[in-house]
PASEBA-1860 file (N, C-alpha, C; in nm, 3 decimals):
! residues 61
1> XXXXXXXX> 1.409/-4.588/1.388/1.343/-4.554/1.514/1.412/-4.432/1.576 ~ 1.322/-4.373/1.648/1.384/-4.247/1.710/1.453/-4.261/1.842 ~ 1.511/-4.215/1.909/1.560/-4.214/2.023/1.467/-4.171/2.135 ~ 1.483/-4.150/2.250/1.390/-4.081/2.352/1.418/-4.005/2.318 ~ 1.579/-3.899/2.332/1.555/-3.776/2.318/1.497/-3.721/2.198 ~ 1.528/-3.760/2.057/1.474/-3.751/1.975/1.304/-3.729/1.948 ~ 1.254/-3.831/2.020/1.121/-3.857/2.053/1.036/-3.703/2.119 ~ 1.114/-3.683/2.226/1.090/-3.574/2.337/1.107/-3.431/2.263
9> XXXXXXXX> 1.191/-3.468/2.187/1.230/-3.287/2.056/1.122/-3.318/1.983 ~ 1.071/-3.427/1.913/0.961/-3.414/1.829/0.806/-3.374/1.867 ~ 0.799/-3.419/1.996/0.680/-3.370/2.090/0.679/-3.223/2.113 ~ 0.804/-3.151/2.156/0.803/-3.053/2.143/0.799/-2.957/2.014 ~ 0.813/-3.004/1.929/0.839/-2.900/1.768/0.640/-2.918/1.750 ~ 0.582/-3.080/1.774/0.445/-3.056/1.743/0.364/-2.999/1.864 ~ 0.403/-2.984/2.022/0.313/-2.896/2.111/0.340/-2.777/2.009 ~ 0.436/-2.695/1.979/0.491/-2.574/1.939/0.401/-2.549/1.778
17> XXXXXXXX> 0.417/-2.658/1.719/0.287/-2.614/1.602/0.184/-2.598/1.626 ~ 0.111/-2.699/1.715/0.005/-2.654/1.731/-0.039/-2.541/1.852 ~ 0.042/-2.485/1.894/0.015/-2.354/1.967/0.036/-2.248/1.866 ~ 0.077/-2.259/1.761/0.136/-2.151/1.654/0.026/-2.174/1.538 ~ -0.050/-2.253/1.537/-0.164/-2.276/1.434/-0.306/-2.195/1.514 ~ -0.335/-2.131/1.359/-0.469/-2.027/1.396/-0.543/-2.101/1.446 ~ -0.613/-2.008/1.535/-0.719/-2.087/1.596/-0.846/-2.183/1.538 ~ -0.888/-2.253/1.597/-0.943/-2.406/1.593/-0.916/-2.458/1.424
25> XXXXXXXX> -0.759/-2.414/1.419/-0.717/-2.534/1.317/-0.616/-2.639/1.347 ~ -0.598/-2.618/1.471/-0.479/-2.767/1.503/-0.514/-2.903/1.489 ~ -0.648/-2.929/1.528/-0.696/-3.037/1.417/-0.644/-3.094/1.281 ~ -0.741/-3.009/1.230/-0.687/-2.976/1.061/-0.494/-2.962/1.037 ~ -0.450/-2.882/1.078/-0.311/-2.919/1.095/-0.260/-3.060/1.135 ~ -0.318/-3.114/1.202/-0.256/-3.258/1.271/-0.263/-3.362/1.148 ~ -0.414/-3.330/1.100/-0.427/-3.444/1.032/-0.362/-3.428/0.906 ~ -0.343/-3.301/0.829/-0.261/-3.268/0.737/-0.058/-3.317/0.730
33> XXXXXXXX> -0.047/-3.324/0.887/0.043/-3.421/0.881/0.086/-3.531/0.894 ~ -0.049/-3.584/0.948/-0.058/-3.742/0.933/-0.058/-3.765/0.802 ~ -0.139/-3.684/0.685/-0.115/-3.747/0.583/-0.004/-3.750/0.482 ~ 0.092/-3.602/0.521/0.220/-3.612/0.462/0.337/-3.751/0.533 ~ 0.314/-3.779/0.643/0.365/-3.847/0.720/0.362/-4.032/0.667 ~ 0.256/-3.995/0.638/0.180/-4.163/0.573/0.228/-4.148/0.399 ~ 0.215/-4.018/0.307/0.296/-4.059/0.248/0.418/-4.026/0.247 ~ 0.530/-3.986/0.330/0.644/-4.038/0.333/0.670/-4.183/0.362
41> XXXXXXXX> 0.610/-4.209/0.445/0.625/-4.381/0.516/0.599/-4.476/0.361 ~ 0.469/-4.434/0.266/0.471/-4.483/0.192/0.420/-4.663/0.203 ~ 0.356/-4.658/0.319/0.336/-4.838/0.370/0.179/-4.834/0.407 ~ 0.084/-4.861/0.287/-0.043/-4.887/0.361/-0.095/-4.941/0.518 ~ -0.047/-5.058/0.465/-0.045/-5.177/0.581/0.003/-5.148/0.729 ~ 0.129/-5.061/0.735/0.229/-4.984/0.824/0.150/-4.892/0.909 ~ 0.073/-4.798/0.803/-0.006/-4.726/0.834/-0.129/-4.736/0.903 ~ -0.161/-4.828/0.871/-0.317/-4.906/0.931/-0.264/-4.920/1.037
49> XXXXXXXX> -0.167/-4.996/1.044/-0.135/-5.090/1.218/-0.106/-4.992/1.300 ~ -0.039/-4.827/1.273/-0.024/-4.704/1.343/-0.139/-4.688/1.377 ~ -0.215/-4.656/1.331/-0.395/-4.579/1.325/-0.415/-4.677/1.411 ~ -0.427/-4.814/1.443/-0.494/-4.890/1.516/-0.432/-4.868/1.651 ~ -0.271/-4.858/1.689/-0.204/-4.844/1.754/-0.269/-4.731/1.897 ~ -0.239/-4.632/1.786/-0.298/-4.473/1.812/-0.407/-4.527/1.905 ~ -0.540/-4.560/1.826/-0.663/-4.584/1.888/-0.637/-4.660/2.033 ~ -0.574/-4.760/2.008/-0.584/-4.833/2.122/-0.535/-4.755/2.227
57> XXXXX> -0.427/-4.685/2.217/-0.337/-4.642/2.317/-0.404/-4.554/2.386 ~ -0.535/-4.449/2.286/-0.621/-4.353/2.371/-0.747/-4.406/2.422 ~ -0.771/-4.517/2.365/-0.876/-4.577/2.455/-0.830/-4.671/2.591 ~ -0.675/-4.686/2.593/-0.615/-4.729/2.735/-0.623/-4.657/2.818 ~ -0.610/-4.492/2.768/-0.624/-4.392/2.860/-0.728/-4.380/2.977
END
């Protein structure tokens, strides 16, 4: 697990990519690292329960 600060540097390195990604590809960038991300994690199941996570958390919004 990450730390807050940790957490707070990682938010910042991805605002910073995706302001540095050509235009209307930060999308496409995002999801390109969700999928390197998923396979590093290497955990189907892990992965699902993130994705569901995700969802929920923006439909709390």
């Amino acid at each position: 697990m990450l730390t807050l600060p940790q957490l707070e540097s990682t938010y910042d390195l991805l605002a910073e990519a995706i302001d540095n990604a050509p235009a209307g590809t930060s999308e496409l960038m995002l999801a390109k690292l969700a999928l390197l991300l998923a396979n590093e994690l290497g955990d189907p199941a892990r992965i699902a329960a993130l994705v569901q996570s995700a969802l929920a958390e923006l439909r709390a919004d």
